[in-house]
C-alpha positions as CSV (number, residue, x, y, z in Angstrom):
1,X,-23.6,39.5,44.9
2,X,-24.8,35.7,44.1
3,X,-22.5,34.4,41.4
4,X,-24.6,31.8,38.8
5,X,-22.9,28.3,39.0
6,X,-22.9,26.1,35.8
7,X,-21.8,22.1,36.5
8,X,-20.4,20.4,33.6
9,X,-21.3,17.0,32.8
10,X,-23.3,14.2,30.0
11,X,-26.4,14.4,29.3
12,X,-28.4,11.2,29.5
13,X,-28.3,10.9,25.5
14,X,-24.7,12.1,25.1
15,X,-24.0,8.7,27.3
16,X,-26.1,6.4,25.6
17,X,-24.7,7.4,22.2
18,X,-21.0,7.4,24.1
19,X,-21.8,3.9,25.6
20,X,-23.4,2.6,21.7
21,X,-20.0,4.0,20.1
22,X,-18.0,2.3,22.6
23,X,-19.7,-1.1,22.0
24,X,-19.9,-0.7,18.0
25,X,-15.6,0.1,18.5
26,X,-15.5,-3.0,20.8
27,X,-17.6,-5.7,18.7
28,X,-15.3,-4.6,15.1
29,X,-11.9,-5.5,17.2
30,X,-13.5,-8.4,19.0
31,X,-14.8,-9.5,15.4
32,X,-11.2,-8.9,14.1
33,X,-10.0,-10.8,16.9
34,X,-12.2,-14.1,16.2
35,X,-11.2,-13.7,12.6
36,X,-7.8,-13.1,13.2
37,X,-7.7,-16.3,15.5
38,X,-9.6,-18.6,13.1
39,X,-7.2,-17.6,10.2
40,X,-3.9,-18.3,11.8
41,X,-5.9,-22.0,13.4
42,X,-6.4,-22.8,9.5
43,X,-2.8,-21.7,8.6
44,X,-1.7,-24.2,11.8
45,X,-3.5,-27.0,10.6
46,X,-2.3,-26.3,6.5
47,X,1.1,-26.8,8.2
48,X,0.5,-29.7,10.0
49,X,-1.7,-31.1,7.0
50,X,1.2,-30.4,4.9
51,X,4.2,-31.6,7.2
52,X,2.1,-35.1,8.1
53,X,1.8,-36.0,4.0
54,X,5.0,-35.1,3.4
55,X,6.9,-36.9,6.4
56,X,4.5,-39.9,5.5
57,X,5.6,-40.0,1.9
58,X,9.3,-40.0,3.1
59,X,8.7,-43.0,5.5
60,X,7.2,-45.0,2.5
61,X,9.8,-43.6,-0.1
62,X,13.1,-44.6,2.0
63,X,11.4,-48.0,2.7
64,X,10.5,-48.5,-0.4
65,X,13.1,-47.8,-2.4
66,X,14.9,-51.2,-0.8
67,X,12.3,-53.2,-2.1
68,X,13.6,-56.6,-3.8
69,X,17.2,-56.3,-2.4
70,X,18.1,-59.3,-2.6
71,X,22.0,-59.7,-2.4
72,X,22.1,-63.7,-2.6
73,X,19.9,-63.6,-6.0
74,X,17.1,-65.7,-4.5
75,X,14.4,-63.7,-6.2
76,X,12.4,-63.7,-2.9
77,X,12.0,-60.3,-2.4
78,X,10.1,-57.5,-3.7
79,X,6.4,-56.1,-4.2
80,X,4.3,-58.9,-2.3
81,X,0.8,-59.6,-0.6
82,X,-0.8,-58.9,2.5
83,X,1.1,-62.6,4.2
84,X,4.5,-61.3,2.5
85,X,5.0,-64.4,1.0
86,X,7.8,-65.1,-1.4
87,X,7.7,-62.4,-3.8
88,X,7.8,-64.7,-7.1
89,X,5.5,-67.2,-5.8
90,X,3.2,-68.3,-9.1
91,X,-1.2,-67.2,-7.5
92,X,-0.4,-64.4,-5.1
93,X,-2.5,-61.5,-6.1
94,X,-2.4,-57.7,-4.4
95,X,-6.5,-56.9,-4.5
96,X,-6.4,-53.2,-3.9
97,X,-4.1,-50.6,-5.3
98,X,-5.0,-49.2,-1.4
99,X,-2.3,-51.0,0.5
100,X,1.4,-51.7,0.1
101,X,3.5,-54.5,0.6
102,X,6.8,-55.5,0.0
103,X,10.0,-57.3,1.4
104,X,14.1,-56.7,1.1
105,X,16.6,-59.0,2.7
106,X,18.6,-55.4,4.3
107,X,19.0,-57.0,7.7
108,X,21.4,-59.9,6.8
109,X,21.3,-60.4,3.3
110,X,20.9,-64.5,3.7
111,X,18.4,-64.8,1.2
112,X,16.0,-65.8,4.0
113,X,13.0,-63.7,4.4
114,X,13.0,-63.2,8.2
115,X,10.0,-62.7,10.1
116,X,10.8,-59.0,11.1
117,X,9.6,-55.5,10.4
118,X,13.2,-55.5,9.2
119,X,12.5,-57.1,6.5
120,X,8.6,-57.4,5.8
121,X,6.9,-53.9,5.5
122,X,3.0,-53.1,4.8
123,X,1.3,-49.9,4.8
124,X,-2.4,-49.5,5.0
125,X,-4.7,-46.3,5.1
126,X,-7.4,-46.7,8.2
127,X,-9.6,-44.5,9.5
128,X,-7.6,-41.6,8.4
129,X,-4.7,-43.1,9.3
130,X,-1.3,-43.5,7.7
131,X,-0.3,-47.4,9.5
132,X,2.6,-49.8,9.2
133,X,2.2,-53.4,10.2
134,X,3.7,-55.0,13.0
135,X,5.2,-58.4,12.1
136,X,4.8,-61.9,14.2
137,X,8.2,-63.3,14.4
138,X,6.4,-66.6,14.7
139,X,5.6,-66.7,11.3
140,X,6.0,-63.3,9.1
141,X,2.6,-62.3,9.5
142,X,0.8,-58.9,10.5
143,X,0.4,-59.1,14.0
144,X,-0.8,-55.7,14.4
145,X,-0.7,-51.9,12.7
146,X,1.4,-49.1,14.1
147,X,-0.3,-45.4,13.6
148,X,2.1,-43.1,11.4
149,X,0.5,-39.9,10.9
150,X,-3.1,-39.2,11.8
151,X,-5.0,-37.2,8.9
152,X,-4.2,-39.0,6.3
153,X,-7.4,-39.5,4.3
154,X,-6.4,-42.2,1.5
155,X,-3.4,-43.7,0.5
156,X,-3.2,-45.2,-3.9
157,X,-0.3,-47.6,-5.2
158,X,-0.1,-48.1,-9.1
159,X,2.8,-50.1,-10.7
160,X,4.9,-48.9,-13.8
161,X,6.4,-52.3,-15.5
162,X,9.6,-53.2,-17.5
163,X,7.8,-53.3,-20.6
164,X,6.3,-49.4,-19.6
165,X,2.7,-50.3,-19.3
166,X,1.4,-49.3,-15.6
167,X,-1.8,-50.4,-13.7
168,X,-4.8,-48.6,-13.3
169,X,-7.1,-49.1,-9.8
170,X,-7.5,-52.6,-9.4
171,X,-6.7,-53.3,-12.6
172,X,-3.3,-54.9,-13.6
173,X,-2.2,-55.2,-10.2
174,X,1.1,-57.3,-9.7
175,X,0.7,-60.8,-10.2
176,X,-2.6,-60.8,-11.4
177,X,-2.1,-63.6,-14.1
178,X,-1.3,-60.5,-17.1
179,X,2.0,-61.5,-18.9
180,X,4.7,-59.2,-18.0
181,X,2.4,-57.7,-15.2
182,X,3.7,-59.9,-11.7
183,X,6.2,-58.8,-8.6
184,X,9.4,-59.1,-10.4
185,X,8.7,-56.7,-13.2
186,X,7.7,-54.0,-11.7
187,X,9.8,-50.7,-12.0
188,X,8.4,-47.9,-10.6
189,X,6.0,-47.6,-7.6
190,X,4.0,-44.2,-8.0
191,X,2.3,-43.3,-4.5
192,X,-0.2,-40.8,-3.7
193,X,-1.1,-39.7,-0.2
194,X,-3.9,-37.3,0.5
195,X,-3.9,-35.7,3.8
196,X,-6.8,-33.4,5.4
197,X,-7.2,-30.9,7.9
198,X,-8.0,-31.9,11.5
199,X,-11.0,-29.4,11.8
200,X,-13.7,-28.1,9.0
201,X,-13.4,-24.7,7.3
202,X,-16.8,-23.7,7.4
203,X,-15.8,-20.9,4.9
204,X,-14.6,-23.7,2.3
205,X,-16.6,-26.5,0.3
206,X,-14.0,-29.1,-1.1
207,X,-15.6,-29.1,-4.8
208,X,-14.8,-32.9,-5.2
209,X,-16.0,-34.3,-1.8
210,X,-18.7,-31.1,-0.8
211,X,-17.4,-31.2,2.9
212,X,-15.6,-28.5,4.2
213,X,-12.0,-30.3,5.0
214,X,-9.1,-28.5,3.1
215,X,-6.9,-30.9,1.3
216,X,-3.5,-31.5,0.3
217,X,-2.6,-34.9,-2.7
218,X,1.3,-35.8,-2.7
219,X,2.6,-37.9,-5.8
220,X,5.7,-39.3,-5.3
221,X,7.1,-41.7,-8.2
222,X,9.6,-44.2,-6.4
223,X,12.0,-46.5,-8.2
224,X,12.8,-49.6,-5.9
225,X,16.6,-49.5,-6.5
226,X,17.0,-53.5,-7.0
227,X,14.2,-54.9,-8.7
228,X,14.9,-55.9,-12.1
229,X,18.6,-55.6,-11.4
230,X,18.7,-59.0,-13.2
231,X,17.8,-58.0,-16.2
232,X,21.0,-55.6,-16.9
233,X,22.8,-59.6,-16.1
C-alpha cells in the first residue's frame, strides 16, 4: 500500500518575512553599534580636551609662579613684553591681554637677565595651539615657538594690582601709563584657557560660538610668589 509523503520546509513568504526580520534585528544592533562607538569617541576626546587644558594650565602656573624672582633686588624681573626687556623699564606696553610674558632670574640668581628659556618665558595661543617661545641666546629674543598642547582654542591674561583694581581686555594692561597699573605692581595673574574637542559633535551646537565643538574654560588665579616682595621691606 502507497504511503503519502509530506516534505517539510519554508514557504517562499515564510523566508522573505524570515530574511526582513533578520535584517530589521541586524540594522537596530548595527545602529547600536555606530552609536555605541561615536559615544565612547566623544567621551575620548572630553578626556583628552580635558587632560590638554589642564596639563597646559599647570605648565603656565609652575612657570609663572617664579615670576619677578629676583634674589639680587635689581627689580629686572617680572611681567614684561614680547622682547622681555627689563621688567621696570619706563614705555614698555603688553598690547593684548592674549599672550604672556615674563622673566625670573631662577637659573643663577646674578641679577642678569640671561638670554635663555631659563629665564625669559612667553606663551602665545596660535592656531589652536597652546606655544612657548624659544629664546635666541644672541640676544633674549623669540627665536621661535614650541607647540604645547594642540586644541587649545584661546588663551586670556588679566592682572590683579597691589592697590586691588585688575584689568579688563586690553584695558589697564601692565605698564600702560595708568598710575599704580605697570610690571612691578602686579599681584595676581588670573589665566583662562579654553580647550576644544578635536572633532565636531554633530549632535551639539555650542550656544556661544553655533559650531558644533564641545568646550571646556579653565580659570586659574596665579600669585607670582616674588613680585612685590619689596613692599613687606
Amino acid at each position: 500500500m502507497d504511503k503519502n509523503t509530506f516534505e517539510s520546509g519554508f514557504t517562499l513568504i515564510e523566508l522573505i518575512a524570515a530574511m526582513a526580520i533578520g535584517l530589521i534585528v541586524i540594522g537596530s544592533i548595527y545602529g547600536l553599534f555606530i552609536s555605541e562607538q561615536k559615544m565612547y569617541s566623544l567621551q575620548d576626546q572630553m578626556i583628552e580636551m580635558q587632560q590638554s587644558v589642564r596639563s597646559s594650565m599647570d605648565i603656565i602656573t609652575k612657570k609663572l609662579q617664579m615670576a619677578g624672582y629676583d634674589p639680587q633686588e635689581t627689580k629686572k624681573f617680572g611681567i614684561t613684553d614680547s622682547q622681555f626687556l627689563d621688567s621696570n623699564t619706563v614705555g614698555l606696553s603688553i598690547t593684548t591681554d592674549a599672550e604672556l610674558y615674563f622673566t625670573t632670574d631662577n637659573l643663577d640668581g646674578d641679577g642678569v637677565i640671561d638670554n635663555t628659556g631659563d629665564e625669559r618665558f612667553g606663551f602665545k595661543i596660535e592656531a589652536n595651539t597652546l606655544k612657548i617661545a624659544n629664546i635666541s641666546t644672541v640676544d633674549g629674543s623669540i627665536s621661535s615657538w614650541r607647540n604645547i598642547a594642540e586644541n587649545i582654542e584661546s588663551m586670556t591674561a588679566a592682572y590683579t594690582y597691589a592697590n586691588g583694581s585688575s584689568s579688563s581686555g586690553t584695558t589697564d594692561l601692565p605698564n600702560n601709563g595708568v598710575s599704580g597699573k605697570n610690571f612691578n605692581d602686579v599681584r595676581v595673574v588670573t589665566v583662562f584657557l579654553t580647550a576644544r574637542t578635536s572633532k565636531t559633535d554633530p549632535k551639539y551646537i555650542d550656544p556661544i560660538k553655533g559650531d558644533n565643538y564641545r568646550r571646556m574654560t579653565l580659570k586659574s588665579e596665579i600669585t607670582p610668589r616674588n613680585l612685590g616682595i619689596s613692599d613687606f621691606k
